[in-house]
One Martini backbone bead per residue (centre of mass of N, CA, C, O) as a GRO file, in nm:
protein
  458
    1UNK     BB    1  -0.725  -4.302  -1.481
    2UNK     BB    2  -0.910  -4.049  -1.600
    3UNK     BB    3  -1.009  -3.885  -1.840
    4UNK     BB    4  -0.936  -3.572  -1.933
    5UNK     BB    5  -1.027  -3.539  -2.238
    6UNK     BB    6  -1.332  -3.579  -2.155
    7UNK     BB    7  -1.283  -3.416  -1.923
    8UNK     BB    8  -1.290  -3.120  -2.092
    9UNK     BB    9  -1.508  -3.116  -2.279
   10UNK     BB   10  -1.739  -3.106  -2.039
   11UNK     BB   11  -1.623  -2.828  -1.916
   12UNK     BB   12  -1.587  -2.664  -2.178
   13UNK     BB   13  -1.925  -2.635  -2.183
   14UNK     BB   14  -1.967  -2.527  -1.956
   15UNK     BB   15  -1.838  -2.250  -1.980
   16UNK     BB   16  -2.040  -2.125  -2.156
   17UNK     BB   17  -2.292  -2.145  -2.015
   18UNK     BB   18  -2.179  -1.950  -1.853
   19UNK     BB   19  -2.147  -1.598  -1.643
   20UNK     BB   20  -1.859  -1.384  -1.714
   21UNK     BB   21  -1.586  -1.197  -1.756
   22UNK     BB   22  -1.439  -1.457  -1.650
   23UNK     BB   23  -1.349  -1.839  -1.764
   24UNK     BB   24  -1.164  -2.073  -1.603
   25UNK     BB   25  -0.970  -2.432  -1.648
   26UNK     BB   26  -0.806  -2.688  -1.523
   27UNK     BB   27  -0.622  -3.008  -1.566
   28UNK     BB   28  -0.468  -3.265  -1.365
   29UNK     BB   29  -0.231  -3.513  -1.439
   30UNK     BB   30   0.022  -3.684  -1.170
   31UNK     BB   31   0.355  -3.795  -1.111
   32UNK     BB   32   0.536  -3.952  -0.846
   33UNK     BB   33   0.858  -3.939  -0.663
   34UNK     BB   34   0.993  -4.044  -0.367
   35UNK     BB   35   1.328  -3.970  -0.152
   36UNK     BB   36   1.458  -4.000   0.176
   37UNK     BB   37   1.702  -3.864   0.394
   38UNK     BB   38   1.827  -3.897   0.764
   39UNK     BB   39   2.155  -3.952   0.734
   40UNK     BB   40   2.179  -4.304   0.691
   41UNK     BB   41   1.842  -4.305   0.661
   42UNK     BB   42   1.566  -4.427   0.549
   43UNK     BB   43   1.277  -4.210   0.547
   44UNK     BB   44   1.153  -4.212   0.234
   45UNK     BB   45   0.941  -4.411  -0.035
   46UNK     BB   46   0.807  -4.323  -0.328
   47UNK     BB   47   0.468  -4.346  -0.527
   48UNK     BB   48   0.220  -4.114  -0.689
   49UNK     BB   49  -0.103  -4.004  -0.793
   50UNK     BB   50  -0.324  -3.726  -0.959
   51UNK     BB   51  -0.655  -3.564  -0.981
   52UNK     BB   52  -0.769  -3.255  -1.121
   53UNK     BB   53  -0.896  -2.936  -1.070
   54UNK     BB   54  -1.046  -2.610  -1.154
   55UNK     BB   55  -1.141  -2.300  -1.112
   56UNK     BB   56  -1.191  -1.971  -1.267
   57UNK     BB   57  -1.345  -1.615  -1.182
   58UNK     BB   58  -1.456  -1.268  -1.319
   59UNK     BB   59  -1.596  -1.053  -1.139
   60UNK     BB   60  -1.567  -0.675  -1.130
   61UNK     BB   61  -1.274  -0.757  -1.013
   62UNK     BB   62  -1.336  -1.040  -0.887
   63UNK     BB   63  -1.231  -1.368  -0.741
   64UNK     BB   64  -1.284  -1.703  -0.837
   65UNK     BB   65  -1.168  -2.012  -0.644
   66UNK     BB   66  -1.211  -2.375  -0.740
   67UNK     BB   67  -1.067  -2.709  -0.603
   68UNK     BB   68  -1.049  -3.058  -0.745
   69UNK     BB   69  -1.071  -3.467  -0.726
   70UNK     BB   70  -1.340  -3.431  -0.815
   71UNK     BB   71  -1.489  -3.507  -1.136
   72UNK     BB   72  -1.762  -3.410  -1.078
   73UNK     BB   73  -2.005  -3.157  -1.096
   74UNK     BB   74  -1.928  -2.919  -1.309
   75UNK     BB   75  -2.123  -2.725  -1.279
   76UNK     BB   76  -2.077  -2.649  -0.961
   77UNK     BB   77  -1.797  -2.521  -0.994
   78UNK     BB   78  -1.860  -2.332  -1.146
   79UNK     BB   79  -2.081  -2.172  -0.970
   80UNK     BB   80  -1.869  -2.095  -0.752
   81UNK     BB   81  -1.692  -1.947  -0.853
   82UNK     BB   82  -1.890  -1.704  -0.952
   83UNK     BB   83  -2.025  -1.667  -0.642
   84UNK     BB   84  -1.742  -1.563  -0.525
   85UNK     BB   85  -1.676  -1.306  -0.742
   86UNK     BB   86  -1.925  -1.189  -0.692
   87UNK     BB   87  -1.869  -1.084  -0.419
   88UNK     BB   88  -1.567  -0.974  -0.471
   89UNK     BB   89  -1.694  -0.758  -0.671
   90UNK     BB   90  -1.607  -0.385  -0.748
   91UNK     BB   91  -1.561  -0.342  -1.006
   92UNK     BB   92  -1.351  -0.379  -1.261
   93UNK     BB   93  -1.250  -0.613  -1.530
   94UNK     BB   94  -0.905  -0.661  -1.602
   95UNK     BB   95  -0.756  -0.772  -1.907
   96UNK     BB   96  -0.501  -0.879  -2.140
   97UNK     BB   97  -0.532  -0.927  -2.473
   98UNK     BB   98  -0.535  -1.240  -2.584
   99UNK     BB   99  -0.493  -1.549  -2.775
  100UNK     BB  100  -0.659  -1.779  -2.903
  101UNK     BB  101  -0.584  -2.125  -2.814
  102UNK     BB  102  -0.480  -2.424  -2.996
  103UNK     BB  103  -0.280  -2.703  -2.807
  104UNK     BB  104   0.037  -2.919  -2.814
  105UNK     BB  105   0.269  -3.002  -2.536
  106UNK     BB  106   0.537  -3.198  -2.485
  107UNK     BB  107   0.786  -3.253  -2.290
  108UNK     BB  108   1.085  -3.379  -2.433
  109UNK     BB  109   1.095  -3.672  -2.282
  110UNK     BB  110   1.139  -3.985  -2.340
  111UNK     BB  111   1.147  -4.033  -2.026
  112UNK     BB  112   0.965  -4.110  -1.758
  113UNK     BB  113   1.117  -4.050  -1.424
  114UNK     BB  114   0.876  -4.221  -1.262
  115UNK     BB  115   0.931  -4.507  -1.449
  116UNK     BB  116   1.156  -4.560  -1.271
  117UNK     BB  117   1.286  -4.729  -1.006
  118UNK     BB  118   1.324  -4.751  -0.711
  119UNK     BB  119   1.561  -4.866  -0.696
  120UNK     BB  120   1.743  -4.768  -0.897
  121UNK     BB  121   1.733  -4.461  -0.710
  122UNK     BB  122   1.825  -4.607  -0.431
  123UNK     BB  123   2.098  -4.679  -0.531
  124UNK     BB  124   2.243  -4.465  -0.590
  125UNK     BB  125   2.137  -4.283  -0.295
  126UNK     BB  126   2.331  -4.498  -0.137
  127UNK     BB  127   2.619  -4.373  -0.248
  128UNK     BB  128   2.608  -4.092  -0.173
  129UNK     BB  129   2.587  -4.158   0.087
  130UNK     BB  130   2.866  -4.341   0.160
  131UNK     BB  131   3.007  -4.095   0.101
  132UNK     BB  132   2.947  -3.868   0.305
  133UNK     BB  133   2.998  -4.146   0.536
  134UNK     BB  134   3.327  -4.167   0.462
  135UNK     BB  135   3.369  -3.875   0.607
  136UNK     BB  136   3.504  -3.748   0.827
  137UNK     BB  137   3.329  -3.539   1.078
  138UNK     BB  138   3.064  -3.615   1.029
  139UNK     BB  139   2.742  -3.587   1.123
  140UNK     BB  140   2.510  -3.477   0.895
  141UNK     BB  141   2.224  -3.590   0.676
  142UNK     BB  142   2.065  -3.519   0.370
  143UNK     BB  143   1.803  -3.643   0.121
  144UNK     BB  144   1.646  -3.527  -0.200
  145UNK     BB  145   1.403  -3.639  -0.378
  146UNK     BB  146   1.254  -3.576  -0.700
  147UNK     BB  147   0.966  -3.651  -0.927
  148UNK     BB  148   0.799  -3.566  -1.233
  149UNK     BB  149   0.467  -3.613  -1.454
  150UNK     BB  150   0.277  -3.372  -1.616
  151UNK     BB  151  -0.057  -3.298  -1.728
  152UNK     BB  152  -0.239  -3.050  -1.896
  153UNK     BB  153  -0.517  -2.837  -1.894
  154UNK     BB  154  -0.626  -2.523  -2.089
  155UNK     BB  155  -0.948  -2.336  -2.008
  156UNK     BB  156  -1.183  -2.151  -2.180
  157UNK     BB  157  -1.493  -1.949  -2.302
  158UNK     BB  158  -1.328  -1.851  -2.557
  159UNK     BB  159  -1.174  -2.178  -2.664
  160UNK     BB  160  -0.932  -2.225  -2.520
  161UNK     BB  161  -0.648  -2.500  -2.578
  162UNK     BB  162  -0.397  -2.628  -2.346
  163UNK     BB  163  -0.205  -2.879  -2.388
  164UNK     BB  164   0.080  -2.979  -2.102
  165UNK     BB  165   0.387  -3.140  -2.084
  166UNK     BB  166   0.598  -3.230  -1.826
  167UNK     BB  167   0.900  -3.262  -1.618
  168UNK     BB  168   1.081  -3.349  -1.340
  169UNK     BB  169   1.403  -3.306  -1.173
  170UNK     BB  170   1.532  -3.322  -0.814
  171UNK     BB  171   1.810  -3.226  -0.596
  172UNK     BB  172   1.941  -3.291  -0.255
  173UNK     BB  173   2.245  -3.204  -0.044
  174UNK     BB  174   2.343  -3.223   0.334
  175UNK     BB  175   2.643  -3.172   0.484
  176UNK     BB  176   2.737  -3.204   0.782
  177UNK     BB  177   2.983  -3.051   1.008
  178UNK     BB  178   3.214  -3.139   1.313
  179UNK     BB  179   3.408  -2.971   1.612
  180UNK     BB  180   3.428  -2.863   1.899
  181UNK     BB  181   3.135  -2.694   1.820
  182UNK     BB  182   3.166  -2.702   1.514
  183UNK     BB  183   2.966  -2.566   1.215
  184UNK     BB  184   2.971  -2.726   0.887
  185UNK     BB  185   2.767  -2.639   0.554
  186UNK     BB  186   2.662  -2.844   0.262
  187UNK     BB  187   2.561  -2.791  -0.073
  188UNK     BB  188   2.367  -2.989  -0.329
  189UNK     BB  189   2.208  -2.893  -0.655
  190UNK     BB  190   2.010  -3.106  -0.882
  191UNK     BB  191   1.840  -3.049  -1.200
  192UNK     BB  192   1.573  -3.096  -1.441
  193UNK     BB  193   1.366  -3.163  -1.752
  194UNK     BB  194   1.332  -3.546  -1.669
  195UNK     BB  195   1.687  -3.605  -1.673
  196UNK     BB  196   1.783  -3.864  -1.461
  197UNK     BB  197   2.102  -3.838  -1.590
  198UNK     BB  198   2.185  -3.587  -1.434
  199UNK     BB  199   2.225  -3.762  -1.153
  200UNK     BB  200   2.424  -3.922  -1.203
  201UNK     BB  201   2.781  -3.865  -1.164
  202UNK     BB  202   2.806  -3.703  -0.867
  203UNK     BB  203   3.071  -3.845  -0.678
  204UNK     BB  204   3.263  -3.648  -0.677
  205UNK     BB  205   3.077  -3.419  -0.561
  206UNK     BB  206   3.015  -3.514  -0.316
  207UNK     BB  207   3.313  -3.557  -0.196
  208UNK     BB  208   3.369  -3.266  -0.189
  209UNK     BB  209   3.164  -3.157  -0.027
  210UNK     BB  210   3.236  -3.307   0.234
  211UNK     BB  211   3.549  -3.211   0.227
  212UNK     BB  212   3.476  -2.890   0.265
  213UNK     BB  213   3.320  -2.906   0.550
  214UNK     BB  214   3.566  -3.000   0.708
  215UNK     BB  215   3.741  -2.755   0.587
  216UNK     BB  216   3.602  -2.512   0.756
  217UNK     BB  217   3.662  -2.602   1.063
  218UNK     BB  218   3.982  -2.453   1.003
  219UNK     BB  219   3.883  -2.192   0.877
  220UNK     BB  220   3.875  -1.874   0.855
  221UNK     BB  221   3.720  -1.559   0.928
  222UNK     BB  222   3.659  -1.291   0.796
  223UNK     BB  223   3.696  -0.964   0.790
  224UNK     BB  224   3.486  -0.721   0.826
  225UNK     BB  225   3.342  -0.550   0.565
  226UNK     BB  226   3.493  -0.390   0.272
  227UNK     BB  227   3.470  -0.475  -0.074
  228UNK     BB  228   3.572  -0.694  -0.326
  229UNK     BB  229   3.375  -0.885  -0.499
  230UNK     BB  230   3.320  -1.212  -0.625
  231UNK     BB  231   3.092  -1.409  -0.793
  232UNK     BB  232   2.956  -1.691  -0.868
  233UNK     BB  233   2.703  -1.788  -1.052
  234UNK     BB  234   2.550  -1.919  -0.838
  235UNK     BB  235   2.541  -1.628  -0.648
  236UNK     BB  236   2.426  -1.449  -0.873
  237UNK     BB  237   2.190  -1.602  -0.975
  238UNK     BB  238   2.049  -1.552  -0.700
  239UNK     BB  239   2.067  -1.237  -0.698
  240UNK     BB  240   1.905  -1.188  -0.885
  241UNK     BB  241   1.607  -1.359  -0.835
  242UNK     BB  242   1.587  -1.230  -0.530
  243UNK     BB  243   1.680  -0.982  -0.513
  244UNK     BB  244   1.561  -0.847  -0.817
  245UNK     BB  245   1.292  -1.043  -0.921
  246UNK     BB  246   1.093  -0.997  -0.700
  247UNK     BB  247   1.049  -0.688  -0.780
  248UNK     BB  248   0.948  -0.743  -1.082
  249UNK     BB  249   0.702  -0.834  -0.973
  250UNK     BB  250   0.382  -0.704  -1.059
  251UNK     BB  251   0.241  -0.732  -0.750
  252UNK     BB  252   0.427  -0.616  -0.564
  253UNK     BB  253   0.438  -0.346  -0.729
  254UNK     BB  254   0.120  -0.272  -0.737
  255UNK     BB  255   0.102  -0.303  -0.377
  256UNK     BB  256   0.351  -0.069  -0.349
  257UNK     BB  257   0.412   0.225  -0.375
  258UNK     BB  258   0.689   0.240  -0.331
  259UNK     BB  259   0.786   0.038  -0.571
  260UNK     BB  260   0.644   0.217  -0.778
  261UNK     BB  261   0.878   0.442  -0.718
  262UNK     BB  262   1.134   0.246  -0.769
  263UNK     BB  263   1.003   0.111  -1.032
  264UNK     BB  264   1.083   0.272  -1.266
  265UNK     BB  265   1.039   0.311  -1.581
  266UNK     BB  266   1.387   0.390  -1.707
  267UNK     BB  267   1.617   0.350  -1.499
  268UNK     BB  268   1.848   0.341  -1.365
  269UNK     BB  269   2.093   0.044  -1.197
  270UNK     BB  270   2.356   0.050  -1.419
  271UNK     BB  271   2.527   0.003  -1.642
  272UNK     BB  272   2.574  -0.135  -1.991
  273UNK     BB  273   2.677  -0.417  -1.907
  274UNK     BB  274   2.379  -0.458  -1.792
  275UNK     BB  275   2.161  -0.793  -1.808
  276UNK     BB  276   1.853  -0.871  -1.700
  277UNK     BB  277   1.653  -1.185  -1.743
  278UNK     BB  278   1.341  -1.343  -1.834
  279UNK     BB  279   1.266  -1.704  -1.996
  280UNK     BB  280   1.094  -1.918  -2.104
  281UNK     BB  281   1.149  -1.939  -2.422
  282UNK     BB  282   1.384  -2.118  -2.307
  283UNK     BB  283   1.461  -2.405  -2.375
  284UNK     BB  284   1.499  -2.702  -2.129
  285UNK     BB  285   1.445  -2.575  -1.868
  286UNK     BB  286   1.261  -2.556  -1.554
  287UNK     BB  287   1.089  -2.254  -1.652
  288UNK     BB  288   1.000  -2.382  -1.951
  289UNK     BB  289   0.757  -2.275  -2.173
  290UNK     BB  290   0.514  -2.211  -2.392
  291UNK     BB  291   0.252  -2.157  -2.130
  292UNK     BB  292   0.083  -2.030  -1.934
  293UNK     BB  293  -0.187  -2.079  -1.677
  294UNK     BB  294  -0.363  -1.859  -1.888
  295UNK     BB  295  -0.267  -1.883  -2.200
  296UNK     BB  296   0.043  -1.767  -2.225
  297UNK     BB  297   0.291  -1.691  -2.416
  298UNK     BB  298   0.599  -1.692  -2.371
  299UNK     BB  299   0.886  -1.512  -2.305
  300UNK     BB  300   1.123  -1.205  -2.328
  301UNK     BB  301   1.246  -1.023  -2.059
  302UNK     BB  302   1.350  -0.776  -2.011
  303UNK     BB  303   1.476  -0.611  -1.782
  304UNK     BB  304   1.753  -0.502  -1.764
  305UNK     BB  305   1.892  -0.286  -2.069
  306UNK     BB  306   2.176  -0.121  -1.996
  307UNK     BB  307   2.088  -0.056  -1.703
  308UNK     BB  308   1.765  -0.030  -1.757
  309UNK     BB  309   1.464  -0.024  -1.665
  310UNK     BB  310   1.239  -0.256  -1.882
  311UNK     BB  311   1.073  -0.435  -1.720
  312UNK     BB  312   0.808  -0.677  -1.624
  313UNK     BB  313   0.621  -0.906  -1.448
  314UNK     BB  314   0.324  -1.075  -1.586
  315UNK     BB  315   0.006  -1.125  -1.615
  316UNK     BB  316  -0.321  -1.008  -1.730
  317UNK     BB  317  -0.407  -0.827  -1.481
  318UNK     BB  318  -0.131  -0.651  -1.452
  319UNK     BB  319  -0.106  -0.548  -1.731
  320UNK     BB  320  -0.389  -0.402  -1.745
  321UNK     BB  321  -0.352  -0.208  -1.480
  322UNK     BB  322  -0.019  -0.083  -1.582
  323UNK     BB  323  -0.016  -0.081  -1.921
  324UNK     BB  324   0.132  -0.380  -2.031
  325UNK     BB  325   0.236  -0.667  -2.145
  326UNK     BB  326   0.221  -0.943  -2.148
  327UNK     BB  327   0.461  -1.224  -2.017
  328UNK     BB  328   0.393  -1.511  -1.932
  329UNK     BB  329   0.409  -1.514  -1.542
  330UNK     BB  330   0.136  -1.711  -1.491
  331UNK     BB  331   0.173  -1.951  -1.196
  332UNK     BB  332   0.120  -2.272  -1.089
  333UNK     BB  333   0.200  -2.578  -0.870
  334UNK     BB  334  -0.123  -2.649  -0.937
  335UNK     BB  335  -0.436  -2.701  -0.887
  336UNK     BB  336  -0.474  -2.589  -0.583
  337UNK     BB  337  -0.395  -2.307  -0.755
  338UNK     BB  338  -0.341  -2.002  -0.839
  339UNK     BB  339  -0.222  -1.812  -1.062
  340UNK     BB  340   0.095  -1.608  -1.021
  341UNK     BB  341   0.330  -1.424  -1.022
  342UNK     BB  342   0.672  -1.554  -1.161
  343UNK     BB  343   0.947  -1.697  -1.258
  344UNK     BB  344   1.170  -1.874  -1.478
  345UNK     BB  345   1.442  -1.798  -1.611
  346UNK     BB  346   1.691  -1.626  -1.436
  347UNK     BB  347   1.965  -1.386  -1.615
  348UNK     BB  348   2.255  -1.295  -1.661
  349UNK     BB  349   2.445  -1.146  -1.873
  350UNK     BB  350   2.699  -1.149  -2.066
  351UNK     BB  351   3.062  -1.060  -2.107
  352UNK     BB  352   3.385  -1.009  -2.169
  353UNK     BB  353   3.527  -1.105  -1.894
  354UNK     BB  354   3.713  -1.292  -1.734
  355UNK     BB  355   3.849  -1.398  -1.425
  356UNK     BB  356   4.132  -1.307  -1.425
  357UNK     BB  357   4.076  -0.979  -1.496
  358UNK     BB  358   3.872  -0.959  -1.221
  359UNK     BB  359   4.122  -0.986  -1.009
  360UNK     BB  360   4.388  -0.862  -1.096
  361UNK     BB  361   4.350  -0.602  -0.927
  362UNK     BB  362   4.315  -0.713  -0.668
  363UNK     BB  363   4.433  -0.699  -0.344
  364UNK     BB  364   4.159  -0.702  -0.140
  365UNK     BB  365   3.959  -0.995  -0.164
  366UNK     BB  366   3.630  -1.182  -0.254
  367UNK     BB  367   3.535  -1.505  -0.310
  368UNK     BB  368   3.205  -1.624  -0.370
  369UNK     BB  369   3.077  -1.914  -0.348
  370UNK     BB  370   2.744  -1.989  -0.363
  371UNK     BB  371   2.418  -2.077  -0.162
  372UNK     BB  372   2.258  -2.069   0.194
  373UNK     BB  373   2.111  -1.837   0.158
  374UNK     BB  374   1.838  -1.590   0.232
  375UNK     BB  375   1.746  -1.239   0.287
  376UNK     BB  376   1.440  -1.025   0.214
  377UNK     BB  377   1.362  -0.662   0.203
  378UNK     BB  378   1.291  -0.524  -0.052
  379UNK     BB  379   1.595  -0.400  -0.098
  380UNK     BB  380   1.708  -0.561   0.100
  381UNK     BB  381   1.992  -0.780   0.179
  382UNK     BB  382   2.120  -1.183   0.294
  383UNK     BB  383   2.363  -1.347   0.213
  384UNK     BB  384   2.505  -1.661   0.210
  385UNK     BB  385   2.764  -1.869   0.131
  386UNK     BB  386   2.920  -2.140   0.049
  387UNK     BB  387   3.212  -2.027  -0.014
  388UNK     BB  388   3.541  -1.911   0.017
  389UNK     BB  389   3.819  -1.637  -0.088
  390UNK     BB  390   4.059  -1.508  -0.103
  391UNK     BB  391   4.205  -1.218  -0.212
  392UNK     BB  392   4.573  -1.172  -0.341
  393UNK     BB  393   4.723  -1.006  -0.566
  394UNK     BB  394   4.538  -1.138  -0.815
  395UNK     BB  395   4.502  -1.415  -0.626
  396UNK     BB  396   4.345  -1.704  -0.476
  397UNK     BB  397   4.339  -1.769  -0.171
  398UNK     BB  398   4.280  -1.856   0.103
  399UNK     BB  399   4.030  -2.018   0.289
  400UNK     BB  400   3.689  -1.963   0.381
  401UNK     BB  401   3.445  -1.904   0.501
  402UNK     BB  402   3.136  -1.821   0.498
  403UNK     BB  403   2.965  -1.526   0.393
  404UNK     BB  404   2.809  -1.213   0.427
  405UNK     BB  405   2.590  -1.061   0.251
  406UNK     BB  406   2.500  -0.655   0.235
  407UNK     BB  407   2.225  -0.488   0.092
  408UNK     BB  408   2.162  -0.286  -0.167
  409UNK     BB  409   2.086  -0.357  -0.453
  410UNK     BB  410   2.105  -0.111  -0.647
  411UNK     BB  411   2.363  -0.050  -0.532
  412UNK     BB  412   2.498  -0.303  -0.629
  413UNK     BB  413   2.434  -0.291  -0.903
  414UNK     BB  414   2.609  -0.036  -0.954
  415UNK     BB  415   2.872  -0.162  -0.857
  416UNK     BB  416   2.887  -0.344  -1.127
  417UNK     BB  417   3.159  -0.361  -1.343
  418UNK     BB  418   3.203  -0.706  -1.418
  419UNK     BB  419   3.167  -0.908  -1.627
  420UNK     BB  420   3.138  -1.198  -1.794
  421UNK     BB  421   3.198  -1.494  -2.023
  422UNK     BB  422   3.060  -1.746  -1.830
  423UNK     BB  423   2.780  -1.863  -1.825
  424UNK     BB  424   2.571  -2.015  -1.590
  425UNK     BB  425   2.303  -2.279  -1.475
  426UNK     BB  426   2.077  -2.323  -1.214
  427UNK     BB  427   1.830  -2.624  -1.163
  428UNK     BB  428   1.803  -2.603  -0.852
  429UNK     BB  429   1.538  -2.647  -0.640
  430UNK     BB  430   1.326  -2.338  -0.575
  431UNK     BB  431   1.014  -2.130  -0.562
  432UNK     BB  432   0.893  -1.927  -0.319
  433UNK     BB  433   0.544  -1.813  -0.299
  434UNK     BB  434   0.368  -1.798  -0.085
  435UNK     BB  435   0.237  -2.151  -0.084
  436UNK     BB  436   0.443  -2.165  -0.330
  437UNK     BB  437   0.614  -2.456  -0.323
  438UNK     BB  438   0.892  -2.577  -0.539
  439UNK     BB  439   0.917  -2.394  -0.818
  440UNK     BB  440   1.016  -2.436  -1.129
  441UNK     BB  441   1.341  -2.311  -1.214
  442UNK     BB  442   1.622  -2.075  -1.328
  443UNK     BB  443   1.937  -1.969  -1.265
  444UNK     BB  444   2.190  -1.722  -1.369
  445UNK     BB  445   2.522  -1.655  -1.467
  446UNK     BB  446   2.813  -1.525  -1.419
  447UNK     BB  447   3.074  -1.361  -1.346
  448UNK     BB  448   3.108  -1.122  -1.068
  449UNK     BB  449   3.207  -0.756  -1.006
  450UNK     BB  450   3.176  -0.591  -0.678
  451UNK     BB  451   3.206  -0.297  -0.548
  452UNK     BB  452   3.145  -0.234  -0.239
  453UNK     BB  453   3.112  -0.468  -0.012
  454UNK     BB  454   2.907  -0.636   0.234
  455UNK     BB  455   3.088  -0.785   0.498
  456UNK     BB  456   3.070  -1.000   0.725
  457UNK     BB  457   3.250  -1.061   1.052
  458UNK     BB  458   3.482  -1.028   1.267
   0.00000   0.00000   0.00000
């Protein structure tokens, strides 16, 4: 593989040679390896390495942006980025200004994932499916595993530069379950910062999900209508995320009138109770990082504080175009895109109450765990849970298919009456915006419990 640290240096005297208003680029090189499972049979299996680069420059309020993995002719990569701005350039060039920076920050995972063994994982990857497929009346299962080890470099014309290694491990598990024209189906999803230890001994948890598809086949479905809801941390996290955390990112605030009238700083949302973070300077997730890929330290940022939409996350170019602070939320998810506004760690804080509390007075409603997707358009949202169950007087009963929740995020927010103290946080999956898909994220919650929530069912 190429030295990239002598080709950043080469990049870098480019950078300066050349005139734009702004002028930046990235060199990665990165390592992967992914195995794929579509029901009883192994369906691919590899390991593969990358190395490339883009240049970005802003010209008159114009961006240009080109990509490359032949590591030749710096010099006119610099050229086309700069002659794509100059033609889209038709205004102001504005950007929050950042401090010039110039480190190195480490993986901080000992063992790289990559370089594990690929028998050795799908020696794994083939008991969880034994394991998924030893249970009656399972119809079909797919497995989703891939990990990677990138280094990044970031350079400015500036003369910031700042060298990021990162690891990613995640999996995903689907089981689908059939009888009678009935089909119910669970998902396992479990990620980590590199850690593909985190991996192991989920054999009890698989077997649990595949018996749980199976017993959904015979489980009531809800009465629609209005109900008091508990969500478990993964699906209240998911709704964090989901329903108000795109609404979060400033570039869709920026470019939509009605978001940025509904959107605006001071309003109230919730309660006092009520404190929603987005935090990549959270070491050890999936979202956290030192530098956003602009060269902004990550920040801690409060979206909601006691209730008040105090904060949205920004870029460079949308925090100078709304006057508010860069918040390091600049992100692209590989070499071949350019960073744009997204989340990173997105999670509800805890409050006080316990989950026995947050049942005890209701009489009839509904606890709601886990999360099967769900479709989001501007303040309204549509989520599946994962699986579900009545409360009837203070109590969990009988189990039931997973529901829909449906409603107006605001009003959901302002309904949310007790929060847990229970915070966990969901490292699995990942987050999808424009065609970069899926960027490590991690989402978290407590328990919360949501007063008049729609309930989909019979």
């Amino acid at each position: 593989m190429p030295d990239i640290e002598a080709i950043a240096d080469e990049l870098a005297a480019e950078l300066k040679k050349h005139k734009a208003d702004y002028l930046e680029a990235r060199l990665e090189e990165g390592q992967t390896s992914h195995i794929t499972y579509r029901g009883r049979e192994l369906e691919s299996i590899g390991r593969s390495t990358s190395v490339g680069g883009n240049v970005r420059a802003l010209v008159k309020g114009g961006w240009g942006f080109t990509s490359f993995n032949n590591l030749d002719g710096l010099s006119e990569r610099v050229s086309q980025a700069i002659e794509q701005a100059r033609s889209a350039g038709r205004g102001e060039s504005l950007l929050a200004e950042v401090a010039l920076v110039v480190d190195e920050v480490s993986s901080g995972v000992d063992v790289n994932p990559v370089t594990i063994p690929l028998s050795e994982k799908k020696n794994l990857l083939d008991e969880y499916n034994g394991i998924i497929w030893g249970t009656p009346q399972i119809q079909t299962s797919t497995i989703n595993y891939a990990d990677s080890r990138r280094k990044t470099i970031f350079l400015n014309a500036a003369g910031s530069r700042i060298t990021q290694e990162r690891a990613d491990v995640n999996l995903s598990i689907l089981a689908i379950a059939a009888k009678d024209g009935e089909v119910q189906q669970v998902l396992l999803s479990r990620g980590s910062r590199g850690d593909f230890a985190s991996m192991r001994s989920l054999h009890d948890e698989v077997a649990e999900k595949a018996r749980h598809a199976v017993e959904m086949l015979a489980a009531p479905q809800a009465k629609g209508g209005e109900y008091t809801v508990v969500l478990n941390p993964f699906l209240a996290g998911v709704f964090a995320h989901e329903a108000f955390g795109h609404l979060s990112e400033s570039d869709f605030v920026y470019e939509n009138d009605r978001l940025r009238e509904i959107m605006t700083l001071g309003r109230q949302f919730g309660g006092k109770h009520l404190n929603i973070v987005d935090a990549a300077a959270v070491p050890g997730f999936r979202g956290s990082y030192k530098y956003d890929d602009e060269g902004t330290p990550a920040s801690h940022t409060y979206l909601i504080k006691e209730g008040i939409l105090v904060g949205r996350l920004h870029s460079r170019e949308t925090a100078a175009k709304m006057n508010e602070p860069p918040t390091g939320n600049a992100r692209a998810i590989s070499y071949g895109y350019p960073p744009i506004v997204r989340m990173t760690n997105t999670y509800i804080e805890p409050g006080d109450a316990s989950f026995e509390d947050m049942i005890a007075d209701i009489k009839e409603g509904i606890y709601a765990k886990d999360c099967f997707g769900g479709t989001t358009s501007m303040e309204m949202f549509t989520f599946s849970s994962g699986r579900a169950y009545m409360i009837r007087d203070g109590k969990i009963a009988e189990a039931l298919r997973p529901v829909m929740l449906t409603g107006n995020v605001f009003n959901t927010l302002e309904n949310i009456d007790a929060i847990g103290n229970d915070l966990d946080r969901n490292q699995g999956g990942g987050c999808g915006k424009g065609e970069q898909m899926p960027l490590p994220i991690s989402t978290g919650s407590p328990h919360i419990r949501i007063r008049k929530c729609l309930i989909g069912g019979s």
